[in-house]
C-alpha positions as CSV (number, residue, x, y, z in Angstrom):
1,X,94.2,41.7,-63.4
2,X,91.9,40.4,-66.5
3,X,88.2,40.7,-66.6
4,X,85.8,37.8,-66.5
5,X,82.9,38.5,-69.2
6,X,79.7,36.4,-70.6
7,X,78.5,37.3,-74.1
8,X,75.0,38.6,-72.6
9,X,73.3,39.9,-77.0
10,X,73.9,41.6,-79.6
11,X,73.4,45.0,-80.7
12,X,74.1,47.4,-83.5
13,X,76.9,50.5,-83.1
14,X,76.5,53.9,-84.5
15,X,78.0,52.4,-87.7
16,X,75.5,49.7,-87.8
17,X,78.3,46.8,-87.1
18,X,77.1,44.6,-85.3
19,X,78.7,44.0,-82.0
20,X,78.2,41.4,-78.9
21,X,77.3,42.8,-75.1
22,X,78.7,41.7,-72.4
23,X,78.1,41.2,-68.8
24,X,81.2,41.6,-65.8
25,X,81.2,38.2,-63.9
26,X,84.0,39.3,-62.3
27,X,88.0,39.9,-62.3
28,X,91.0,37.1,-62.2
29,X,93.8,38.4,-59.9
30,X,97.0,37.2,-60.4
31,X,98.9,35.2,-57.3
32,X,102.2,36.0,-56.2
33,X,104.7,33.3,-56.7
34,X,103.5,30.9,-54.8
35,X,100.3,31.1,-54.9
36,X,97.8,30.5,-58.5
37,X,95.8,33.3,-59.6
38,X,92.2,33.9,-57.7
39,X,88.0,35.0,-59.5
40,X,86.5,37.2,-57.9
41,X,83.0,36.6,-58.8
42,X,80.2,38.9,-58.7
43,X,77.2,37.1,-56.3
44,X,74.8,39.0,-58.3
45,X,75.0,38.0,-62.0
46,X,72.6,35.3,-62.5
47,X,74.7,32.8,-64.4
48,X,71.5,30.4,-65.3
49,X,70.1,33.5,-67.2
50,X,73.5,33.3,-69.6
51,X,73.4,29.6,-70.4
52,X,72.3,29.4,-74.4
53,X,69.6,26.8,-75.5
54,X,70.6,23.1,-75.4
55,X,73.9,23.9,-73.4
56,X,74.5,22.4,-70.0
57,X,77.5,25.0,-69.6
58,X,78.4,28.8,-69.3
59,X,80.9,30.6,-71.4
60,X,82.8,33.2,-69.8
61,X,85.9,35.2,-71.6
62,X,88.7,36.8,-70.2
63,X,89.8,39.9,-71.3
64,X,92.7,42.3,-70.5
65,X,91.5,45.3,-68.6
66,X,90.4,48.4,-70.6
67,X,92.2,51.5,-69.0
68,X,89.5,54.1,-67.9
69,X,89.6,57.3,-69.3
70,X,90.9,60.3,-67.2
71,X,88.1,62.8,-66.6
72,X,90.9,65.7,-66.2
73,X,92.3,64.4,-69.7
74,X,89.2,65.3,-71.4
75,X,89.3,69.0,-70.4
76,X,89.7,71.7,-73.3
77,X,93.4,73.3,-73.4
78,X,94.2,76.1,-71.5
79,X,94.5,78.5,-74.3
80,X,91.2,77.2,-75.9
């Protein structure tokens, strides 16, 4: 599964790097064998709000999945 992503700004990190935002249009699933791969497509994102001055078209990027963190991974050790 890859994520579907429009460059939505710009904004500055702790380190002052400057970095691009992005909005989730949605995911790309992958098909089994027969089958090509599938969007699913978030009905809310406005995609006319994305389009850039003097462009007729949307960008959108695919991305690999980030792995979320583990909430239980993030505890202290035990002997802490």
């Amino acid at each position: 599964m890859k994520d579907l992503m429009i460059a939505a700004g710009k904004y500055k990190n702790a380190d002052g790097e400057e970095k691009t935002r992005y909005v989730k249009l949605g995911v790309m699933m992958e098909g089994t064998a027969e089958k090509s791969p599938y969007l699913l497509l978030d009905p809310g994102v406005n995609l006319a709000a994305y389009m850039q001055p003097g462009k007729d078209r949307v960008l959108v990027s695919v991305f690999d999945q980030r792995k979320k963190k583990d909430p239980l991974d993030q505890r202290p050790d035990e002997d802490f």
